[in-house]
C-alpha positions, -999 to 999 in steps of 0.1 A, spaced: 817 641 708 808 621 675 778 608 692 769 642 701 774 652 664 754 626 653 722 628 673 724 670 668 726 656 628 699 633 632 668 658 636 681 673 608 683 648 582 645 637 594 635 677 583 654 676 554 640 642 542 600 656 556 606 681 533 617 665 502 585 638 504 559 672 510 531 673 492 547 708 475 581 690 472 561 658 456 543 686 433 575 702 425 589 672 411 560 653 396 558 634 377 592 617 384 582 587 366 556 572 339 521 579 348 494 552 339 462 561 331 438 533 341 407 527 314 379 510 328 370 497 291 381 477 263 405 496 236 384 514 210 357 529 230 350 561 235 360 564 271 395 548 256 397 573 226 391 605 252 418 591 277 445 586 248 434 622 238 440 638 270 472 608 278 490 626 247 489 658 255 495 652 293 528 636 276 538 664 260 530 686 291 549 669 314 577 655 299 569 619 310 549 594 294 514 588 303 504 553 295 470 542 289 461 504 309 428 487 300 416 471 326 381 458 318 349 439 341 322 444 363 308 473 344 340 493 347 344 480 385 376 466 381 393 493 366 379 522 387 390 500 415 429 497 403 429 537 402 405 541 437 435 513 454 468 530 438 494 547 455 481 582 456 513 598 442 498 607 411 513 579 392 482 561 387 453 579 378 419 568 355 395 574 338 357 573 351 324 573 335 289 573 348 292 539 357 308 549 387 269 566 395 250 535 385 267 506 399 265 514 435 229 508 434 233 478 409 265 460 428 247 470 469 270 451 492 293 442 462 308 475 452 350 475 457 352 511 461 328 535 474 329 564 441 325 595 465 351 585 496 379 566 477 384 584 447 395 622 442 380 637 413 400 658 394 382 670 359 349 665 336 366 661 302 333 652 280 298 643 279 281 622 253 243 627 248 227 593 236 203 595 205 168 578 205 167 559 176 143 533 158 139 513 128 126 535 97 92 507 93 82 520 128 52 541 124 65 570 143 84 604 137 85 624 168 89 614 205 54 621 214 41 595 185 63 574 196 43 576 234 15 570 221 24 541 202 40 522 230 6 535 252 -17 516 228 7 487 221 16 483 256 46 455 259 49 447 221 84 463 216 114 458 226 144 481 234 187 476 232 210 486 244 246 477 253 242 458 286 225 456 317 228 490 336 245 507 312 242 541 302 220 530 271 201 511 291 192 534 320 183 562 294 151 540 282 145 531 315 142 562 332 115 570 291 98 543 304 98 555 338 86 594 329 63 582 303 43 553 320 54 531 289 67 491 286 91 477 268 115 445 271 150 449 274 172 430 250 208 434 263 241 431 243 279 431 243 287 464 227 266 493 212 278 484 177 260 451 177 228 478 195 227 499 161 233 471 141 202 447 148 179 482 147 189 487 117 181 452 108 150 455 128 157 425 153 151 452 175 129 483 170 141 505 198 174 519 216 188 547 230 222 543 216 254 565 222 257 593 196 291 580 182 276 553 163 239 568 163 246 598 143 264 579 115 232 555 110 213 587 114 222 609 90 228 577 63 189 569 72 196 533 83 180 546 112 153 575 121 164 598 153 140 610 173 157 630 196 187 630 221 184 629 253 209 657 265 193 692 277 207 711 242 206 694 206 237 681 192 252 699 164 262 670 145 221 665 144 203 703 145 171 693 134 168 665 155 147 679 193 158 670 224 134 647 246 134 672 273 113 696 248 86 667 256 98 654 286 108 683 308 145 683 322 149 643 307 183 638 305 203 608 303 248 613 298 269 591 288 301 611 305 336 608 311 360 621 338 396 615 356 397 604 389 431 600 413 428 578 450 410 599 471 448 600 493 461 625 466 475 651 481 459 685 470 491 700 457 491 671 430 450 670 422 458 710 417 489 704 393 471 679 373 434 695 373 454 730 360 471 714 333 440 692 322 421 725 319 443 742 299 443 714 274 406 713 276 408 748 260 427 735 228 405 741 201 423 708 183 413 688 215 379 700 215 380 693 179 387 657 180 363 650 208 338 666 190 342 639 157 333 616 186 298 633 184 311 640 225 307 678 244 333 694 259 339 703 291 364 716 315 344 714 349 369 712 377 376 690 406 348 707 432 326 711 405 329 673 390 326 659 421 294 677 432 285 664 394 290 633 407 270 630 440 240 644 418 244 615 389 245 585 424 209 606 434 198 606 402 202 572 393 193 554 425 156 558 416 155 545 381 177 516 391 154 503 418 118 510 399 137 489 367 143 463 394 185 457 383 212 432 404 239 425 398 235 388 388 
């Protein structure tokens, strides 16, 4: 009779615990632990400022912490990589940038995690136009001057930017590209060290991001010629955008977060609501704009259709440029 009882008990128990471990049951109860955040990039960057904006008020949402990790390399490989390889219970989630569009075609045969099938996107939280800059003793004012005097000094210039396929990068590439102009690259560690030797004039040239090119900008170390999202930036008015010479030109630095593509949809809904309702905080939008960075609260579908057009977009420009991964 106990045997009985125990193998009419058994079923049961396998129900109950099926239910419990439910994607509604796991969204029910989430988070039931500390959630890290995984940050492709070093502490201090703009990608790390965003995620400890949105890591604070996810905090406060949920009642458990959300920890930022750093995990730095390979052009933000290796951290995109930890968050693509997690558990997907929601417990580890990351930040992702455009990298995530450009390194495919950089890293072919090499990438650790394929952007589209092994990661789940979940919300756009900013873009970051970058801001054509060059050295005040360059005899140019305006983006079509600036043409022309590449065109009749073809190869005598050289550009920065912040490293080999990086956002910086790629925007003067895909100018060079549009424009039939020639310059060298001259690649560095970190965009400070770009707007720094420009506005020594070691180098001439650079599409720099616009948290440390408005700042030069508007103190005149540095002359902007224009910034290469599709609307100006408020923090420069009078400054065009190159689309009004180049049409449609545009060239984002962006930032996202990302969950392993296994997450089940209960969670990536939980998480996405809550993200957009603190995108809609005028004090979040606030601090992201005194990063000289653009709002935005485009959703899960949305960001990842972003995403498919950014790895189309940049495929091109990254094979005419001729950039491996060394």
């Amino acid at each position: 009779m106990r045997k009985l009882l125990l193998h009419k008990l058994a079923p049961a128990a396998m129900v109950a615990g099926a239910l419990l471990t439910s994607p509604g049951a796991m969204a029910d109860t989430y988070p039931s632990r500390p959630v890290t955040i995984i940050v492709p990039f070093a502490a201090g960057g703009t990608a790390d400022v965003i995620g400890r904006i949105y890591a604070d008020r996810l905090s406060k949402k949920f009642g458990q912490q959300f920890i930022i990790e750093n995990r730095v390399g390979a052009g933000g490989n290796i951290g995109v990589n930890g968050t693509a390889k997690a558990a997907p219970d929601g417990h580890t989630i990351g930040v992702a940038s455009v990298t995530i569009a450009i390194n495919p075609h950089i890293y072919k045969g090499k990438m650790p995690f394929d952007p589209v099938k092994d990661l789940k996107p979940l919300m756009l939280m900013a873009t970051q136009p970058n801001v054509l800059v060059v050295h005040p003793s360059l005899p140019v004012k305006t983006v079509p001057e600036l043409i022309n005097y590449l065109k009749e000094n073809p190869g005598k210039e050289t550009f920065a930017s912040s490293g080999v396929g990086t956002s910086l990068h790629l925007c003067m590439e895909l100018f060079m590209s549009q424009t039939g102009t020639k310059m060298a690259h001259v690649a560095y560690r970190s965009s400070g060290q770009v707007i720094q030797d420009v506005m020594a004039g070691h180098v001439k040239i650079a599409c720099d991001n616009a948290a440390s090119a408005v700042p030069q900008s508007l103190a005149g170390s540095v002359r902007p010629l224009a910034v290469s999202s599709l609307k100006r930036l408020d923090d420069l008015p009078g400054v065009p955008t190159v689309s009004e010479t180049i049409p449609q030109f545009e060239a984002l630095t962006w930032f996202g977060l990302v969950a392993p593509a296994g997450l089940p949809d209960e969670l990536a809904g939980k998480l996405t609501s809550e993200m957009y309702t603190i995108s809609q905080d005028p004090e979040v939008q606030s601090q992201l704009r005194k990063l000289s960075a653009v709002p935005s609260s485009i959703k899960a579908d949305e960001f990842g259709g972003f995403i498919k057009s950014e790895l189309e977009k940049w495929g091109p420009v990254v094979e005419k440029a001729g950039i491996k991964a060394e």
